[in-house]
C-alpha positions as CSV (number, residue, x, y, z in Angstrom):
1,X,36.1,130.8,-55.6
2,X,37.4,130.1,-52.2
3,X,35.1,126.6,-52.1
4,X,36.5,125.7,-55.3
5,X,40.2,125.9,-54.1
6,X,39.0,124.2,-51.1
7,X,37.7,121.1,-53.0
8,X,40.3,121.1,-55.4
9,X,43.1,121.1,-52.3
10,X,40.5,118.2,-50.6
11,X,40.6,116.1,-53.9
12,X,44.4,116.2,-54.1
13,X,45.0,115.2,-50.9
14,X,42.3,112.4,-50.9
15,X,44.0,111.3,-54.0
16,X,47.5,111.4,-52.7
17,X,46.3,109.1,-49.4
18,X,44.7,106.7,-51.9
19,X,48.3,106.3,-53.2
20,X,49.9,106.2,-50.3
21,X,47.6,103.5,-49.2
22,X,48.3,101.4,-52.8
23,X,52.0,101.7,-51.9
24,X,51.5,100.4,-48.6
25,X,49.2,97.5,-49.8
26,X,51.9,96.7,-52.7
27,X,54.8,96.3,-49.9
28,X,52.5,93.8,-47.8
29,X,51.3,91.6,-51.3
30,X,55.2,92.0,-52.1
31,X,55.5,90.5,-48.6
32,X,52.5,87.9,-48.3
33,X,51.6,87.1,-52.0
34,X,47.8,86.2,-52.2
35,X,47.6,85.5,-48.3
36,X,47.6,89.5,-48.3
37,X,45.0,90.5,-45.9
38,X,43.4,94.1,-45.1
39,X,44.4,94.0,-41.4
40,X,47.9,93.8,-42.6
41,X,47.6,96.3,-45.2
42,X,45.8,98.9,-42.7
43,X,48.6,98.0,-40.1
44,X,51.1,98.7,-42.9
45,X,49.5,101.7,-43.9
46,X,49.7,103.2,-40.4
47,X,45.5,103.3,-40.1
48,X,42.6,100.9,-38.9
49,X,40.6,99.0,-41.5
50,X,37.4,101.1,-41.7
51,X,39.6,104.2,-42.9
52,X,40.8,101.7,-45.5
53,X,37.5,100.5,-46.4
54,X,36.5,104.1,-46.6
55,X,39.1,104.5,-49.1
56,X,38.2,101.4,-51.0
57,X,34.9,100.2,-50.2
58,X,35.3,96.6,-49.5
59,X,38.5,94.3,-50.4
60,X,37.2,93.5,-54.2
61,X,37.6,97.6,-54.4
62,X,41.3,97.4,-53.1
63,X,42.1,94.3,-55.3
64,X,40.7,96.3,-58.2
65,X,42.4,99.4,-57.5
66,X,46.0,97.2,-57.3
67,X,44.9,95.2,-60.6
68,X,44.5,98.7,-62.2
69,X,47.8,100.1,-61.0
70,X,49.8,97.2,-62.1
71,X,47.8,96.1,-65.6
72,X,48.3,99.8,-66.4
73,X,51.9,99.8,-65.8
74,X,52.3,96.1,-68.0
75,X,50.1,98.0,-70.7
76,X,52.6,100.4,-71.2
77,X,55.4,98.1,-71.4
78,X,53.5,96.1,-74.0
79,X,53.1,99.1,-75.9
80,X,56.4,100.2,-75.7
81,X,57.9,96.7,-76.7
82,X,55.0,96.8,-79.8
83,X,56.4,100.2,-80.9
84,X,60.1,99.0,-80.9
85,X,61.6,100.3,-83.9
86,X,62.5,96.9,-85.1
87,X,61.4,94.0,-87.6
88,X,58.1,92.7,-86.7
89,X,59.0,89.2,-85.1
90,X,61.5,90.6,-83.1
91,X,58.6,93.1,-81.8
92,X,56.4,89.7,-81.1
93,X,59.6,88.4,-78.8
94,X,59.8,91.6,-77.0
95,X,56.1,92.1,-76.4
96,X,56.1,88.1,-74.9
97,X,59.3,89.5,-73.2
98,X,57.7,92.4,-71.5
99,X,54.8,90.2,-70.2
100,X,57.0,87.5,-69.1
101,X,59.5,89.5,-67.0
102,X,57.0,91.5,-65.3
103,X,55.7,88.4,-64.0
104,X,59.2,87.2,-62.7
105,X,60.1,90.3,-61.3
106,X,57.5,90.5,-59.0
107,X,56.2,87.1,-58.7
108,X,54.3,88.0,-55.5
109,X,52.2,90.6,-57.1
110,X,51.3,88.3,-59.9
111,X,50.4,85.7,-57.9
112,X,48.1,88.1,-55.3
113,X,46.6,89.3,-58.8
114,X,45.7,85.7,-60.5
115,X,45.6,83.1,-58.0
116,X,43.4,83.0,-54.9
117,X,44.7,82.5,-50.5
118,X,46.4,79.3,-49.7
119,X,42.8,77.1,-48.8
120,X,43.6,76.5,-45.6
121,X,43.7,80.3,-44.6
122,X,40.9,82.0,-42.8
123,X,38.2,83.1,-45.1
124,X,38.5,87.2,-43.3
125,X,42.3,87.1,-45.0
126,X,42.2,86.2,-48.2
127,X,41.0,88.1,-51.5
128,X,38.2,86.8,-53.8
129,X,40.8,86.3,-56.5
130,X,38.7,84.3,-59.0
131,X,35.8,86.9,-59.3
132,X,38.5,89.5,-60.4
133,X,41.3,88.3,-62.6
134,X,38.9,86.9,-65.7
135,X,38.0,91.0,-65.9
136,X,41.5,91.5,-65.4
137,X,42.8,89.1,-68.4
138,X,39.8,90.5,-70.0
139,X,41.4,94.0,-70.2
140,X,44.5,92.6,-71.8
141,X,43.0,91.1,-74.4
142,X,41.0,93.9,-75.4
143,X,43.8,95.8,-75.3
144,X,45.9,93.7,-77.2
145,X,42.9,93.6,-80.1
146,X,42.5,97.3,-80.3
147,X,46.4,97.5,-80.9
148,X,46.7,94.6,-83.6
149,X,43.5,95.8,-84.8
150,X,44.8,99.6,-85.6
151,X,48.1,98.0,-87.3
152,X,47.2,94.4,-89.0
153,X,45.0,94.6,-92.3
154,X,43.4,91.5,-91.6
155,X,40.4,91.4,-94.1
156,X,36.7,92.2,-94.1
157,X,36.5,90.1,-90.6
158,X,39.4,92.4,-89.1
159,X,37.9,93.5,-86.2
160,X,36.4,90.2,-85.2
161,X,39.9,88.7,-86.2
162,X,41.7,91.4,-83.8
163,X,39.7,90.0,-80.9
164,X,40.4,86.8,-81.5
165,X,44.1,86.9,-81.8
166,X,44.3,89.7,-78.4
167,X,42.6,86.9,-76.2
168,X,44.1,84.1,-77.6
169,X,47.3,85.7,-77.1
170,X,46.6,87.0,-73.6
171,X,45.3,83.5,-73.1
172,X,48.3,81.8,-74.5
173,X,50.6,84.3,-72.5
174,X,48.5,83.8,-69.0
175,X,49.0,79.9,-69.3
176,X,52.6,79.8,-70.8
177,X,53.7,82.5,-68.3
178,X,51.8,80.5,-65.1
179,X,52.7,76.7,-66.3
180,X,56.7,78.5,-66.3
181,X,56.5,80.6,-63.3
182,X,55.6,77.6,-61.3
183,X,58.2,74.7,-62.8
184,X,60.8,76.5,-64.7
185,X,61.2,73.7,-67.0
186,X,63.1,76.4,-69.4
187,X,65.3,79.7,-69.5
188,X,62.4,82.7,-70.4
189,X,64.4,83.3,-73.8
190,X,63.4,79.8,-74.8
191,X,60.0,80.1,-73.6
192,X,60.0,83.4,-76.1
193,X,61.0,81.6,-78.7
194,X,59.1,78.7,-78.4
195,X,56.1,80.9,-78.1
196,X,57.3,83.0,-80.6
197,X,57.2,80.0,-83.3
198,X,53.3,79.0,-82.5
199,X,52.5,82.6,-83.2
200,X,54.7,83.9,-85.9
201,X,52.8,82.0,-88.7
202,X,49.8,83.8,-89.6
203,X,51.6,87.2,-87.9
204,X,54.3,86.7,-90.5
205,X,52.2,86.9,-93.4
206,X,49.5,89.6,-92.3
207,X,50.2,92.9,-94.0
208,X,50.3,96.4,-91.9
209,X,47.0,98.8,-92.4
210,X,48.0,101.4,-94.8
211,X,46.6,103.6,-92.1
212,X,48.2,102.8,-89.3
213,X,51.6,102.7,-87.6
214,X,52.4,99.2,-88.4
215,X,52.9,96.1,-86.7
């Protein structure tokens, strides 16, 4: 019994450093942007960078464990702006919404997430970007199927239709949302609309499963 408590007390507080050590490593990619670097992050974090490789294995296991974090927290926006108790295409605006101004809130973040160290920085400082964010954008779009596939009746090719829409969607967002980001050509509520309009033809039209919550 007394081993038990023990390893239950030693998981907690592993588990509590391991957020304590995502919080730090958010304030330094808040700071640095994709030039984060681990010796920065372990400085941040009070330790040296073995204990935060212990932690983390390597820095693809720290960019993971950040990409997690924040695609979990933009999931449940999306699904909170997709459950909106309001017509459909205004759900479609708040959903593009969601993803758009969680990438201008915190442009540093997003760019540490999807785009790789300035070039001309030393190879130790920078994160391997590229190998992570296609899983990344991956996740979204699977996401996004499973959701339109539970409230869309799209037909005997449903499910392959689902997938299809969720990464062309994500894809469409990930693009849009970068090109806009960078250039600001447009206010975001035009850039909803806009993207709004390419999508709301074949969303409009699509009726709800009669066994789900709706869309």
């Amino acid at each position: 019994m007394e081993n038990t408590q023990h390893s239950g007390r030693q998981q907690a507080a592993t588990e509590r450093r391991r957020r304590e050590l995502l919080e730090a490593a958010d304030r330094i990619v808040l700071r640095d942007g994709p030039g984060a670097s681990m010796n920065a992050i372990a400085a941040e974090a009070g330790i040296t960078k073995p204990i935060l490789y212990r932690h983390f294995g390597d820095k693809g296991g720290l960019y993971r464990a950040l990409a997690v974090r924040h695609t979990d927290a933009l999931l449940d926006g999306l699904r909170a702006a997709l459950d909106s108790p309001v017509p459909r295409r205004d759900r479609v605006e708040a959903t593009l919404d969601t993803y758009l101004a969680a990438i201008e809130a915190r442009p540093q973040v997003y760019r540490f997430l999807m785009h790789p160290a300035d070039e001309e920085s030393p190879a130790e400082t920078g994160f391997d970007v590229g190998r992570h964010s296609a899983p990344l954008l991956r996740r979204l779009g699977e996401e996004l199927a499973k959701v339109i596939g539970e409230r869309l009746d799209l037909g005997p090719a449903g499910e392959e239709m689902a997938r299809v829409w969720g990464h062309g969607i994500v894809g469409m967002m990930h693009a849009a949302g970068d090109w806009w980001l960078r250039e600001r050509p447009c206010s975001r509520e035009q850039l909803v609309r806009h993207l709004t309009e390419l999508l709301w033809g074949r969303l409009a039209v699509a009726a709800d499963r009669a066994d789900g919550p709706g869309f």
